[in-house]
C-alpha positions in Angstrom: 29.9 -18.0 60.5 32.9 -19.8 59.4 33.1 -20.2 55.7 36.0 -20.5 52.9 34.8 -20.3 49.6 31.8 -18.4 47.9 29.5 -18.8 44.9 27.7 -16.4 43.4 24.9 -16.9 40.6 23.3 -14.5 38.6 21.0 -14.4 35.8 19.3 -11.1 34.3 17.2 -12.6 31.1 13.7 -14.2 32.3 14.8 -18.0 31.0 17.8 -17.7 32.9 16.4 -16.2 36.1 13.5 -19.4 36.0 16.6 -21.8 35.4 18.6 -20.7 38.4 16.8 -23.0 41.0 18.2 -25.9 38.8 21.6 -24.3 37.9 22.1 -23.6 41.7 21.2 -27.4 42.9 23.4 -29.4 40.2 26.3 -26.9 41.5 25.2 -28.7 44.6 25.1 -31.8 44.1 28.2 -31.9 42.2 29.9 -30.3 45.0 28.9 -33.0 48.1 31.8 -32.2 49.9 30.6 -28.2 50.7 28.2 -27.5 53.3 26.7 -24.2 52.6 26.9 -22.4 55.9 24.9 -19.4 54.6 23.8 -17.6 51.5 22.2 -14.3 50.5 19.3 -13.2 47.5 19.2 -10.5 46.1 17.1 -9.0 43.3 17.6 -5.2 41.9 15.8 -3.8 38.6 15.9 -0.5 36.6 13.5 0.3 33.6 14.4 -2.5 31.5 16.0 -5.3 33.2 15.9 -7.5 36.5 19.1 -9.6 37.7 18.5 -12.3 40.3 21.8 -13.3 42.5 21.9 -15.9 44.3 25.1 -16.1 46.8 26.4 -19.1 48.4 28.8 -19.3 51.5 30.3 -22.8 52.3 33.1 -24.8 54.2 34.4 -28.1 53.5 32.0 -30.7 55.0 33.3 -31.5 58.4 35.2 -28.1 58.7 34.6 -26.0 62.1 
């Protein structure tokens, strides 16, 4: 995997963790030149809270 930029989202309050599906595909689509050439989820939690990351690996579109 070739890649030379990564985004990472995060979001730890319940509103913000149900918004990140739309946060994560207007980054997308306002970034048509990247081709995500991988990405990782993760979720962790303790007693009171729970973080959702969401981490995006790309390349410029026509980069090898």
């Amino acid at each position: 995997m070739h890649f030379t930029g990564v985004k990472v989202f995060s979001a730890t309050k319940a509103k913000e963790r149900e918004e990140l599906g739309d946060h994560v595909t207007r980054w997308l689509r306002s970034n048509a030149d990247l081709e995500v050439v991988d990405r990782v989820v993760r979720q962790s939690s303790d007693n009171e809270f729970h973080c959702l990351t969401i981490v995006l690996f790309y390349r410029e579109r026509g980069a090898a």
